[in-house]
N, C-alpha and C positions, 0 to 999 in steps of 0.2 A: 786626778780625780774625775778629769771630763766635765760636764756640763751638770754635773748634779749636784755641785757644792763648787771648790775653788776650780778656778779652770787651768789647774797646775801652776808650776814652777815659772816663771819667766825670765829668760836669758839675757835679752836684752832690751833696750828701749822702745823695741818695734812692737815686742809683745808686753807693754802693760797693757794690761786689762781695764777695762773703760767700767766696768764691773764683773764681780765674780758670782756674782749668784744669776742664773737663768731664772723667769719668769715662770716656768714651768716644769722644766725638769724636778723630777722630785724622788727620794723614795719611796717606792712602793710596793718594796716588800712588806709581807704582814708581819709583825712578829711572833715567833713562835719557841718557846722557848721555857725553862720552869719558872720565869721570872712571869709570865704569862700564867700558869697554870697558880702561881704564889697569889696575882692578882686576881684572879678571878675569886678563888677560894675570900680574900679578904671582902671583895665586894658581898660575894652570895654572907660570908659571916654579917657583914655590915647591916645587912637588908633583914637579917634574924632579929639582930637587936633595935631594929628601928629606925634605922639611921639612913635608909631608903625607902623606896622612894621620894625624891625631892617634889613630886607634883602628886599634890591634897587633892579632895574633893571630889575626886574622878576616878572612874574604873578606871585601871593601870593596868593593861598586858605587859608584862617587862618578863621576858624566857628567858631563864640562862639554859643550856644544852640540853634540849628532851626530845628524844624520837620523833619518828613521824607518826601521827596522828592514827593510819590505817596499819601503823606496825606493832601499836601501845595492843594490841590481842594476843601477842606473839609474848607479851613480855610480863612479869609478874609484877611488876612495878606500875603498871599499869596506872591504879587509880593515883599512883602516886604523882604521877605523870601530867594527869589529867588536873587534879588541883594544884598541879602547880603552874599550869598553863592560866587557871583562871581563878587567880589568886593573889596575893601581893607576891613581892620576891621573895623565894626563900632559899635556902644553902640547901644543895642536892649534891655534896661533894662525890659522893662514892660514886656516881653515876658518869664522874667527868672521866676516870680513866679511860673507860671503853668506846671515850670519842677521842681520846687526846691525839689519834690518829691522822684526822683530818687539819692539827693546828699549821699542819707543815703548809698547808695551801692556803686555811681560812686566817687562822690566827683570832683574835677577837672579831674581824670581820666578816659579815655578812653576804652569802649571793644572791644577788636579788634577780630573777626573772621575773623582763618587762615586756609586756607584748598587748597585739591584738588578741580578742578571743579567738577561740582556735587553732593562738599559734604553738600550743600542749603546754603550755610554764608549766601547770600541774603533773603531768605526766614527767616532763625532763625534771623537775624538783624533785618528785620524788627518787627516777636514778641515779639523779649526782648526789643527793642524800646518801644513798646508800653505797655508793662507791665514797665516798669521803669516813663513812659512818658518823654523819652528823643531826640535829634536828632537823627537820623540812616542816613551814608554814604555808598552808596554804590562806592567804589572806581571807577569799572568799568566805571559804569551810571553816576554819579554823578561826577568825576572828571576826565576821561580821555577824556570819549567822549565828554564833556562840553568843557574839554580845547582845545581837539584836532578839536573838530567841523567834528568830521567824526564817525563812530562806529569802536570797536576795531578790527576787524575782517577787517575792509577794510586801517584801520591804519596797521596792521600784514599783509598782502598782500602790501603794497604799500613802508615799509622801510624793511621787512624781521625781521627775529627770533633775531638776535644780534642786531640792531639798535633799535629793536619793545623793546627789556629790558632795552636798555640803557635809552629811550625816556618814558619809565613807571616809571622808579627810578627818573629820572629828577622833573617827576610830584608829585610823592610823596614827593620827598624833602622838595618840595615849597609847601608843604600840612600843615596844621596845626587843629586841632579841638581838645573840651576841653567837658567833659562832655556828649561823645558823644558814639556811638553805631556803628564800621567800619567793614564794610566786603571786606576786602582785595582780590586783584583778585588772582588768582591761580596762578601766577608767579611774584607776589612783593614779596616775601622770595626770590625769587632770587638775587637780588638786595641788596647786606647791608646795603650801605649810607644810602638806603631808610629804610629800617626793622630798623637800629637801632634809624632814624629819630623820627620815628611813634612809635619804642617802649616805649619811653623816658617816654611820657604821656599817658602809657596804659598798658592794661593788656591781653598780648596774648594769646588768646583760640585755639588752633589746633581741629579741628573738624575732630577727625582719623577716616574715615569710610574705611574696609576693600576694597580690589584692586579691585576687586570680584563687589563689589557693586558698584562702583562709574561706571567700566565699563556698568555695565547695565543699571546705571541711563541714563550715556551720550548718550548712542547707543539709546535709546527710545526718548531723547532730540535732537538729530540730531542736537550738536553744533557745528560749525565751526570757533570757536574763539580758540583754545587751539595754545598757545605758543610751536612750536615746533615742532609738530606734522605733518609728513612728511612720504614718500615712505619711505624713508630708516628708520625712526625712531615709531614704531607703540607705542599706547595709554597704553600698561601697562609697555615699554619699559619706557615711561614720567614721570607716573605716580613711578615710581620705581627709575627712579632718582632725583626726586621733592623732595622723603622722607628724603634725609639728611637736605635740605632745614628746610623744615617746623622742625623737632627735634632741629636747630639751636637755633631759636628763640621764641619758646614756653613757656610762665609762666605753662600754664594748660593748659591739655589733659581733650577733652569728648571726649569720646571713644560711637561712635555710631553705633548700627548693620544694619541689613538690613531691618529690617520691625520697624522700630523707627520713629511714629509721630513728625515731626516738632515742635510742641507744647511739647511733653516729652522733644527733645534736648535742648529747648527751656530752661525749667528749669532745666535742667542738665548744661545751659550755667552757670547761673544763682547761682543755690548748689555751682558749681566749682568756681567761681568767689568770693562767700560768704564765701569760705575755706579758699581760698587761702587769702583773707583781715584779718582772723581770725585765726591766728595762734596760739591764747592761747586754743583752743578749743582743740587739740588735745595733750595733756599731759599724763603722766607715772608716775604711785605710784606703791613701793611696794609691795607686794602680804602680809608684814605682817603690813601695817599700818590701822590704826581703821581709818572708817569712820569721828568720832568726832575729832582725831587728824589732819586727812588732811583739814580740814574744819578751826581749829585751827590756822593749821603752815601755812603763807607763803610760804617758800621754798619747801613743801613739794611736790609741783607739778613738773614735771623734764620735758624736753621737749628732743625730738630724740638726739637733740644732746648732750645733758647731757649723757644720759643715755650708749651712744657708749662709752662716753670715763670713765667713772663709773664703768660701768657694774654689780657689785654688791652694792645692797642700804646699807644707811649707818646702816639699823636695821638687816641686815643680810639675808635680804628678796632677791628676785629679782622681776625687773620692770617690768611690765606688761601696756597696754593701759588702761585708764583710760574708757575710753568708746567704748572700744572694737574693733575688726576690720571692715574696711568696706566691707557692703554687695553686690555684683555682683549682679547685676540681670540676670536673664536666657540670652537675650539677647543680653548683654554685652558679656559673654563668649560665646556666638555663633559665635561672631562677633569674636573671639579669634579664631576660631578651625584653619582656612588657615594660620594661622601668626607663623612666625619663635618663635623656645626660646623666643632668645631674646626678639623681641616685645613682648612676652607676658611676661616676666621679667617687661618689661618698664608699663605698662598698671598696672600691680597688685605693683607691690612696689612704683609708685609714689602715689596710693592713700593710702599709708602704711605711708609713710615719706614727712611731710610737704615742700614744698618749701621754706619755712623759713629756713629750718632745712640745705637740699642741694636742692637746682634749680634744677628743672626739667632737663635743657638739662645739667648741672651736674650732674645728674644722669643716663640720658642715657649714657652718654660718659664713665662711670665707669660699666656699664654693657654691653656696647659694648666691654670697653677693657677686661671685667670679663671673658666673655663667648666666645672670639673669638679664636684665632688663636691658645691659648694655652690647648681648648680641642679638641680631636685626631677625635671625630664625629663631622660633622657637624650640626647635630641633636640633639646634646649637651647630652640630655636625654631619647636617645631612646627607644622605647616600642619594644620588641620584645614578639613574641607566643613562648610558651614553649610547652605549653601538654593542650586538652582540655579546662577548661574556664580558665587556668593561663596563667598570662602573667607576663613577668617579664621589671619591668624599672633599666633599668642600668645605674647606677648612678654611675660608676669607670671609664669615660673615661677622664677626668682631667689628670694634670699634674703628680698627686702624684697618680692617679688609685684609691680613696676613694669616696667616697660621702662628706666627708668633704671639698670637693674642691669647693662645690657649695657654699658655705658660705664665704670659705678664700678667695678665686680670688675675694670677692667683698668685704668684710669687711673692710681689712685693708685701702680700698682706700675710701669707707664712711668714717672710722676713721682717715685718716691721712687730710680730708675733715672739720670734726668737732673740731678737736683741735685749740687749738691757735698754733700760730705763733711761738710763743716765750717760748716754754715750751716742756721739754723733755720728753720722756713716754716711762716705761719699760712694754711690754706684760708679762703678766706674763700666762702660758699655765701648763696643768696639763693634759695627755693623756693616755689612754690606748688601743693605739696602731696609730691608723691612724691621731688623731689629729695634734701631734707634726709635720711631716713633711708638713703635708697641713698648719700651720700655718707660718713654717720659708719657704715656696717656695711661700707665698700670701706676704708675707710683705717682701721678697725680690725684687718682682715686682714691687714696687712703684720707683718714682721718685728720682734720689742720694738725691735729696732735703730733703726729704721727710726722709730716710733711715739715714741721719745724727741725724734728731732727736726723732726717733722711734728705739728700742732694742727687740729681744724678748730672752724671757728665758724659755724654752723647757723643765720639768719636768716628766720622766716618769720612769714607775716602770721597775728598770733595769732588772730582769729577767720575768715580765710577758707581754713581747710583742716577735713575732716573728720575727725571726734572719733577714730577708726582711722587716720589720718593721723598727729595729734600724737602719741596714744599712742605711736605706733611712733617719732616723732625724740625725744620724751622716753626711751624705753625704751635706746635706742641708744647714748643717752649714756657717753661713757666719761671718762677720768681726762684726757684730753686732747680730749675734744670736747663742746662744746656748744651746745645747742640756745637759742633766743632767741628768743621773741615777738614781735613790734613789732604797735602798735595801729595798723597800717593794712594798704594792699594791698600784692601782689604788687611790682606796679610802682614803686611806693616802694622798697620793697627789694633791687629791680633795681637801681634811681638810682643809691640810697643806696652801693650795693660800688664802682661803675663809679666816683662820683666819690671815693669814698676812695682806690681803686688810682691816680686821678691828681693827690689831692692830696702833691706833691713834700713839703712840710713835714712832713706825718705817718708819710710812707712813709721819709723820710729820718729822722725821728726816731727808728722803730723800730728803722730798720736798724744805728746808732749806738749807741742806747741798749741794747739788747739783742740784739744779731746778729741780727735776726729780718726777714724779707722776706715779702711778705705776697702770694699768688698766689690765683687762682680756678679754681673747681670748677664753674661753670653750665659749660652750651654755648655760652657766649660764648669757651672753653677750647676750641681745636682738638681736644687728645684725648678731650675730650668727644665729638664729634659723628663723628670719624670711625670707631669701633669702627660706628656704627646703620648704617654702608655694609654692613655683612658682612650683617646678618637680614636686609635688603631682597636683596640677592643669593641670598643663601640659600632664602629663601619660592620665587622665582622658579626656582632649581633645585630644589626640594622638589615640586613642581608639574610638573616634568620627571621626577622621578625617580618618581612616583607615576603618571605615564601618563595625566598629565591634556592637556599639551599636550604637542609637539613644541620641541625648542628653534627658538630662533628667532619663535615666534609672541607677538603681543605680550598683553602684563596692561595690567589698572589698576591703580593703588594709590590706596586713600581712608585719610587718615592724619588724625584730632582734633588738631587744629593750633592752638599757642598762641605758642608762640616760635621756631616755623620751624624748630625744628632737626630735628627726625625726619623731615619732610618733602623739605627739605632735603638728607640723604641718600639720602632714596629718589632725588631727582634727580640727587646724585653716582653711585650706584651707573647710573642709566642712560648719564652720561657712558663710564663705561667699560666698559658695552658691556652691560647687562641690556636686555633688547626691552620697556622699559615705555613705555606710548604715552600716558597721562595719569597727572599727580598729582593725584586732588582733596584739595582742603583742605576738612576739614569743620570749621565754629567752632560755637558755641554762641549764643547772646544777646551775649558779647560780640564782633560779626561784624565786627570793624575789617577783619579779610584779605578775609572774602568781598564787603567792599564793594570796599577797593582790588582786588583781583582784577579786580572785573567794571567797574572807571572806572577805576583807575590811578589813584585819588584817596585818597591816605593823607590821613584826617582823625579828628583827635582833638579837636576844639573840638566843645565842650559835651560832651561823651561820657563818662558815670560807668561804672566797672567794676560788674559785676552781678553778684555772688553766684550760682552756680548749681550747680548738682550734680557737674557734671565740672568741677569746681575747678581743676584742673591746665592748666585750658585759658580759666581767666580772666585772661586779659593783655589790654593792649591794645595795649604796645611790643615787638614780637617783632623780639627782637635779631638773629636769625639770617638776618631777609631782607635784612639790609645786604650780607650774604656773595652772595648769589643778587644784587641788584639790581646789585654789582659784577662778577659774571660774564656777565653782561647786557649791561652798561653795557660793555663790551671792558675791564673793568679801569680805567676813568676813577676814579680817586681823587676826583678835582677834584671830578666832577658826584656820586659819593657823600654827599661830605662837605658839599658842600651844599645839599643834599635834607635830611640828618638835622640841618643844624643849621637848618635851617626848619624842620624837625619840633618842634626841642627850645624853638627860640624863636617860634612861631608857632602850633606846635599841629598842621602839617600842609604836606602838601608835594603836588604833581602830575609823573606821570612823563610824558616825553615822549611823542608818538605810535608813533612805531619803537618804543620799549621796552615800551610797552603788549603791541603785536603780537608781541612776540620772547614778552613772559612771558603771554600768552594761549594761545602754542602750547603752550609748557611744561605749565600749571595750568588749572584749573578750580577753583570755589567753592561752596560751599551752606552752610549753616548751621541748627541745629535751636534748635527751642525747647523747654522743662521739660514743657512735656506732651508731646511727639514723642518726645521722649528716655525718656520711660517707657512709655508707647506701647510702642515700642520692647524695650522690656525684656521686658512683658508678652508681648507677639505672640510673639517666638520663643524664651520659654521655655513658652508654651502650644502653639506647634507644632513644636518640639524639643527641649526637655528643657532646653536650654542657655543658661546665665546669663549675659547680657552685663553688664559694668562698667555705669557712665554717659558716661563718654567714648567705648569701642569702642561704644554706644547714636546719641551724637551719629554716629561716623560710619557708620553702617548706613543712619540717615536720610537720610543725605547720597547716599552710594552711590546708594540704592534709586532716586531721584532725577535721579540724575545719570550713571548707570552706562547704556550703549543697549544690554547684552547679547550684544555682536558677540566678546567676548573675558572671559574672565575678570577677577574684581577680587579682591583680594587687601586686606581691612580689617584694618589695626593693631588688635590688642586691647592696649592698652596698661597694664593693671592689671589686676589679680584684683579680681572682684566686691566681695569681702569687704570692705575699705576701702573703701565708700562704703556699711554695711549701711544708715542708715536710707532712704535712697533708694533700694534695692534692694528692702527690706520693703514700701515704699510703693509700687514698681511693680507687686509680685507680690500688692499688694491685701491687705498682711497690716491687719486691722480697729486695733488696737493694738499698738502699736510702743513697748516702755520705753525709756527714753531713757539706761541703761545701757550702754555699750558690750560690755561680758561678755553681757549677757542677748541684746543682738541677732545677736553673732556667734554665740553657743549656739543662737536661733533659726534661722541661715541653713547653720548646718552640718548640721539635719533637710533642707534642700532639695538641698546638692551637697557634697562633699567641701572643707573649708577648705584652704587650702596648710600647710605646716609653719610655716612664720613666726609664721601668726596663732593656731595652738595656743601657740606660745611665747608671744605678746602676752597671751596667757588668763592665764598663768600671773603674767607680768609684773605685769599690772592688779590680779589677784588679791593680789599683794605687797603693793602704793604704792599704788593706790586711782589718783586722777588722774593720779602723779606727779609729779615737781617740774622745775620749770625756771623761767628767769628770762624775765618778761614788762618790756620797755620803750616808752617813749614813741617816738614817729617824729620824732627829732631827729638830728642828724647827729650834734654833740657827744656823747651817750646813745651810740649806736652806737658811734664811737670810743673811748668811757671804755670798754665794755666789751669791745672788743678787744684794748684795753691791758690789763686786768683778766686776761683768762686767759691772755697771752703773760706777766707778773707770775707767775701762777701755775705757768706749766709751763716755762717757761725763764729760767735764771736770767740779772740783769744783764752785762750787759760790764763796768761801770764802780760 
């Protein structure tokens, strides 16, 4: 059944359900059907004899199915039409036939277009009226000035701006219509009583058109109806505080540009409306399930919110969209270049994540709290010029100073979104280096609610992350999360989660023994990876809106590539529609991609992981090119799964020749070495002031290299210098370097401004000295006893 009622069959112990019903997921088909048409007839009979309207004393608009307004000339039924608009309810049966056309989309409910003025509701109502063949309301025309017996313009002159809203919501109140097509005026979202009136039996369309364009429209329209609008108070001043409004009460966003025929939005109303009733449409397999088996299994389809709280499938695969991401049109993203982050956050990940899954304006409000106050620019992801056609996006001004921050400030509040109610969940996190702390400072932010029954446990390789690294996942620690050493690599601690999440015995025992389910936090985690689609998009309209290029002309992107996921992104965000014409991958000394890159020969025999400076980018198993080698592959499960399980038992695997060629046009490779990499450092802060990390270092080397200068490149800075000082000291030639972590960030804060974070790290250090956390051996058992350890501690037994 998936996520919209029981969550299937359960095999075994591992998979009882903590609960079956999702918080959200819902249906949302309309129904359409003669059981529908049987009920309406009763209700419209009902209302003959009396027996409706239930609200006395008041004019009562209550429509059941009557034309549009400027079409009742066309029709001979006209004044019939007309008294019954402005009338009590009355039975119009014979009229329903020749709409029962439209039941298949509306059903008894309503589409409401919500916007600013100017943004056409009127206009787009009345063509999907007519394409549906259903009623179309125009609020304004059809029920204010009808009630008020004056035009609204000389009603807003005659009570003023606070009377003129209260005597708007009044009328909507006493509104009612079933089957119909409403264009709401530009200040009913102001109004609750009313919005949540009129949303009850509807489905609301927000028609975003940029600030930019609504102005032009209106200034050429010369309207003098706008609520508000005063000396003191000017039209983008309105328009800018209207926008929390319309986010409030929105089902679905079309997002319209500036040169979009009425007719396109028309069926963009239309697609979006068809989405949103059809929620089975967008599901998540696999990357190693066979075609004939998902065809087979039932449960084998997973929907968003399965898959958050999962993360890894139960064949060892990760999930992936079954029918891919959706495509921008040019358009669309033009209509993006003037709008903050955020709004372009909200725009690209609501058509990413069904409203079934989390509501729209539950989803803004968790990317409003994502990206606000708690990163230090208020450009969240700004584009700066480095040198000639480079530019670099920096992506460290978060909490924790990573690029992992774009994922975690929003994750955990999807995920503590998706879960049930009633049911405990240990993160389980495997890092090599910046992930640990961005995941215990994202899921300390959520709600104490929320935080009593979420854990996370913070696994990293205790001696290959740097000293500004641990401090910061020791520092983070809170009362439900901790951090964990283990005496080996990364890769180890990869393994190590992957095979705990599939051993059934343990994960069953948890779930049993203590209500507890145990989900992941890497990028092996779909909500992981797709928040880094939006900064790749973003850089690329940044870059537009800075008058660097035209849209449409294409970049590069060089991205320090460890586990494919950022990468990765960049090349989802080209899927739908960013003009990026290469992704190179720049690795380090540990160069497993840049050899497979350039042979299609993934090999890991004899091959020791290498300690080097960009830590974060020592792997050598990058999970996330399983995701990519399956979009490659047409979605072959079969030939995914194995490839990686040659990988796993053999050490190594070879791609075919077609697939070489598909992922050679995609990517490009280079790789640096420890002295390149400081090199690096040196050179362009001796010829620009500017402090590269050691990873955004690896890939500038790469770039420089690999970049032919016909177009811009666009390099990930993926961390704040700071967190890697003594490598940073030693590029810039400091003679002695103390090997205190306080003295050397006191040292680098004479060279450039430190972020906020790592003044609070001063303070931290200054408390604890090293601080405390628990180091263990690289055993499987070890690992589990301590997973068991803090679910003991922070959730209490079942039994």
């Amino acid at each position: 059944m998936g996520a919209r009622g029981c969550r299937g069959r359960y095999r075994s112990s591992s998979q009882i359900p903590c609960s079956v019903w999702h918080p959200f997921r819902r249906d949302l088909n309309a129904t359409h059907s003669a059981l529908l048409l049987h009920n309406t007839q009763l209700s419209g009979l009902s209302s003959c004899l009396g027996k409706t309207p239930t609200i006395t004393h008041q004019k009562m608009f209550h429509i059941f199915q009557y034309r549009p307004l400027r079409l009742i000339t066309q029709n001979s039924l006209s004044s019939m039409c007309l008294k019954l608009m402005l009338s009590r309810p009355v039975a119009f049966a014979q009229i329903w036939k020749s709409w029962f056309s439209s039941h298949s989309l509306l059903g008894n409910k309503n589409i409401i277009l919500m916007g600013p003025p100017g943004a056409g509701k009127t206009t787009i109502g009345r063509i999907v009226g007519q394409k549906l063949d259903c009623p179309v309301i125009d609020i304004d025309d059809d029920v204010l000035e009808t009630s008020w017996n004056m035009s609204v313009s000389e009603k807003l002159q005659d009570v003023g701006y606070e009377e003129f809203l209260e005597e708007e919501g009044k009328a909507l109140l006493n509104f009612s219509a079933s089957g119909s097509v409403i264009s709401l005026s530009g200040s009913n979202p102001m109004h609750a009583a009313g919005m949540q009136h009129v949303k009850k039996n509807g489905i609301v369309v927000y028609l975003d058109v940029p600030t930019t364009v609504i102005m032009s429209r209106l200034k050429s329209m010369a309207v003098d109806r706008i609520v508000g609008l005063s000396a003191g108070n000017s039209l983008k001043d309105i328009l800018q505080f209207r926008k929390p409004f319309y986010k409030r009460w929105y089902d679905v966003r079309v997002f319209c540009g500036e040169d979009i025929a009425a007719e396109v939005v028309a069926e963009k109303v239309l697609d979006a409306v068809k989405r949103y009733q059809d929620s089975e449409l967008e599901t998540f397999i696999s990357t190693r399930s066979s075609r004939s088996g998902r065809s087979m299994e039932k449960d084998s389809h997973k929907y968003f919110s399965d898959i958050v709280i999962q993360g890894l499938a139960p064949d060892g695969g990760l999930f992936v969209p079954e029918r891919r991401l959706p495509k921008f049109t040019a358009g669309e993203w033009q209509g993006l270049i003037e709008a903050t982050y955020i709004e372009r956050a909200e725009v690209i990940l609501e058509r990413c994540i069904h409203p079934a899954d989390i509501p729209a304006s539950k989803l803004a409000e968790i990317i409003g709290t994502a990206y606000g106050e708690n990163f230090s620019c208020s450009k969240v992801a700004p584009v700066r010029h480095l040198a000639g056609n480079q530019f670099l996006l920096e992506l460290f001004h978060g909490p924790t100073a990573s690029f992992k921050d774009f994922a975690l400030q929003l994750m955990p509040h999807l995920f503590a979104s998706c879960i049930p109610r009633s049911c405990n969940y240990l993160i389980l996190v495997a890092t090599s280096g910046d992930t640990g702390s961005a995941v215990l400072d994202g899921f300390s932010r959520l709600h104490d609610t929320d935080k009593q029954r979420i854990a996370v446990m913070n696994f990293f390789p205790e001696d290959g992350v740097s000293p500004i690294q641990k401090s910061q996942m020791i520092g983070c620690q809170k009362e439900n999360a901790w951090s964990v050493g283990v005496k080996s690599d990364f890769d180890f601690c990869q393994t190590a989660i992957k095979q705990i999440f599939t051993n059934s015995d343990f994960t069953g025992f948890l779930t049993v023994e203590y209500g507890t389910a145990l989900a992941a936090a890497n990028s092996i985690n779909w909500a992981r990876l797709l928040p880094q689609i939006v900064y790749h998009a973003s850089a690329y309209l940044d870059l537009i809106h800075q008058g660097i290029i035209p849209f449409g002309s294409p970049v590069d992107i060089c991205i320090p590539t460890g586990n494919f996921g950022n990468i990765l992104a960049a090349f989802y965000a080209k899927m739908m529609g960013i003009p990026i014409r290469k992704c190179i991958c720049a690795s380090n000394e540990n160069n497993v991609l840049t050899d497979f890159i350039r042979t299609g020969v993934y090999d890991l025999r004899g091959r020791k992981l290498i300690p080097t400076f960009s830590s974060a980018v020592d792997i050598l198993k990058s999970s996330n090119l399983e995701r990519y080698l399956h979009l490659i592959a047409n979605e072959d499960g079969q030939l995914v799964t194995q490839l990686f399980n040659q990988l796993e038992n053999q050490g190594h695997f070879q791609l075919r020749k077609d697939l070489l060629e598909k992922l050679q046009q995609d990517l490009v490779a280079g790789w640096c070495s420890e002295e390149d990499c400081l090199a690096a450092i040196h050179s362009v802060y001796s010829t620009t002031g500017y402090i590269l990390d050691t990873h955004t270092a690896v890939a500038k080397v790469v770039a420089d290299r690999l970049q032919d200068r016909t177009c811009p490149i666009i390099i990930s800075s993926t961390a704040h210098y700071s967190k890697f000082a003594p490598a940073i000291l030693r590029a810039l030639r400091i003679a002695e370097i103390n090997q205190n972590p306080l003295s050397q960030l006191h040292l680098l804060s004479s060279y450039s401004a430190l972020p906020p974070i790592h003044w609070g790290l001063l303070e931290t250090l200054k408390k604890t000295g090293k601080g405390d956390h628990q180091v263990c051996a690289a055993d499987m058992s070890v690992l589990m006893h301590h997973i068991e350890t803090l679910i003991q501690n922070h959730f209490m037994k079942v039994f």
